[in-house]
KOLMIBA-858713 format. One record per residue (C-alpha): y, x, z. Coordinates in steps of 0.02 Angstrom, whole numbers, padded with zeros to 5 digits, always signed. Example, Ala and Ser with C-alpha at 12.3 -4.5 7.8 and 13.67 -1.06 7.14 Angstrom:
2
-00225+00615+00390;-00053+00684+00357;
This chain:
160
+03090+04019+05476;+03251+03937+05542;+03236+04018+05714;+03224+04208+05621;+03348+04176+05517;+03473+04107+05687;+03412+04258+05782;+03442+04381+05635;+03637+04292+05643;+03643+04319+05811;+03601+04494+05815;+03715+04519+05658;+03863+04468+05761;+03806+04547+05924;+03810+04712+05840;+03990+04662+05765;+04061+04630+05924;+03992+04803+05978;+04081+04892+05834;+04228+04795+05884;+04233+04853+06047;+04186+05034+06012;+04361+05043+05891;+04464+04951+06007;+04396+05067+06143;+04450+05216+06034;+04607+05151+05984;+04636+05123+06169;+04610+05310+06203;+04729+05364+06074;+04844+05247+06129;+04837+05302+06315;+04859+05485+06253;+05001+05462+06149;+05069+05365+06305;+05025+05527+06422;+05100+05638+06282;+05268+05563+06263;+05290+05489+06442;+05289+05318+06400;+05211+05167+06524;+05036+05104+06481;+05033+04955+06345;+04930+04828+06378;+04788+04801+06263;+04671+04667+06285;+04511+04679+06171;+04402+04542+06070;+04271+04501+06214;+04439+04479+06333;+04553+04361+06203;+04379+04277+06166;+04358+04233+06361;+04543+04183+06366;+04515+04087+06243;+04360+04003+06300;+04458+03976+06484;+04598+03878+06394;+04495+03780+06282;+04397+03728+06446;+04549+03702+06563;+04657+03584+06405;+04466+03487+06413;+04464+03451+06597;+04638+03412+06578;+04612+03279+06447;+04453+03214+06527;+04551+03161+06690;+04690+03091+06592;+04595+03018+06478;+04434+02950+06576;+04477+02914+06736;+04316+02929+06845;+04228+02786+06944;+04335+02866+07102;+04475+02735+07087;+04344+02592+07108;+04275+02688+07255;+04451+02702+07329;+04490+02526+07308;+04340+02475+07387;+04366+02586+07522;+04525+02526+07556;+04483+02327+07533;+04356+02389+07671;+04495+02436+07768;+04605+02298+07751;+04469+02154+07774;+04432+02268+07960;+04618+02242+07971;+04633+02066+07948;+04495+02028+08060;+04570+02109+08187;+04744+01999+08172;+04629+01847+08176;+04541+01920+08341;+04701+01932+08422;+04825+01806+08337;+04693+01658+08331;+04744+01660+08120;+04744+01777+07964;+04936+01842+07923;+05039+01777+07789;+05092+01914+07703;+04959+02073+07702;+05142+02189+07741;+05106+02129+07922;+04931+02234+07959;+05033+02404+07928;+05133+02390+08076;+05272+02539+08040;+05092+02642+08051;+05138+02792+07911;+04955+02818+07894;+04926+02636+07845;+05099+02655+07721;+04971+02676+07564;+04845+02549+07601;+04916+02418+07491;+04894+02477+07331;+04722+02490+07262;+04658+02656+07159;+04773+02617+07012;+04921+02620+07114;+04940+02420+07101;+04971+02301+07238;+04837+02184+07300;+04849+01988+07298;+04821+01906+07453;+04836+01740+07504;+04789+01630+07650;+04773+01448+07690;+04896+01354+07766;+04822+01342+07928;+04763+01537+07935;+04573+01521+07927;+04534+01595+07744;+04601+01729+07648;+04572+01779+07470;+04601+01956+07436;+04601+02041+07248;+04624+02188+07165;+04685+02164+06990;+04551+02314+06911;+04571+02439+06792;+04639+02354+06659;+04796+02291+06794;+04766+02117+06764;+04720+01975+06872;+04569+01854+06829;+04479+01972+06717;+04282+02042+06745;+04351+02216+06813;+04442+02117+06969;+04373+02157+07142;+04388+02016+07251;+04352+02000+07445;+04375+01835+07545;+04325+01811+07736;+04176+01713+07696;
């Protein structure tokens, strides 16, 4: 009974909208003759269906908007560990050819612009590294999403 009386709705307002569009269609027409008559330049009309659409586009677009500024997607975690990836090749690297991890992480970018944003993880914070004394361990963290260190979200890579 529910589904006849939702289809009966639904054709209610279907033929509406039809209605709707046949008067705006014949307003249009005596709109675009009055405009031929007198000389004047076309107004634009837009009808129901088309401020319904722009409607719809808007309500969609002011979503997306909110749902990236809002909910940030997994894609920063990915990033980070993309770029902890990166660093930790990086580091190895030094070691290969210095015989010790650097002290300050600054050192593996080497004036190389396309290394210039690998410092700062996928919330645009700046790791924590450190390294022993002697140059043989390295911790390496990235404070998370909620931009603190020592909490559950922290990603955390040492050379072991």
């Amino acid at each position: 009974m529910g589904e006849l009386i939702a289809y009966l709705l639904e054709l209610i307002a279907e033929i509406g909208l039809c209605i709707q569009e046949f008067f705006f269609r014949k307003k249009k027409k005596k709109r675009r003759a009055y405009e031929k008559e007198n000389n004047l330049p076309k107004k634009r009309m837009i009808s129901l269906n088309q401020r319904v659409y722009i409607l719809f586009a808007a309500v969609v677009f002011i979503l997306f908007i909110t749902t990236i500024i809002f909910f940030p997607s997994s894609s920063n975690k990915e990033l980070t560990l993309k770029k902890i990836t990166e660093i930790k090749e990086l580091l190895e690297k030094e070691k290969e050819v210095f015989g010790k991890y650097p002290k300050a992480l600054e050192i593996i970018i080497r004036n190389n612009p396309l290394r210039e944003n690998l410092l700062k993880d996928g919330w645009s914070n700046s790791f924590k590294y450190e390294v022993k004394e002697d140059g043989t361990d390295y911790f390496l963290v990235s404070s998370g999403r909620d931009e603190e260190f020592m909490t559950e979200d922290d990603i955390i890579i040492t050379n072991n």
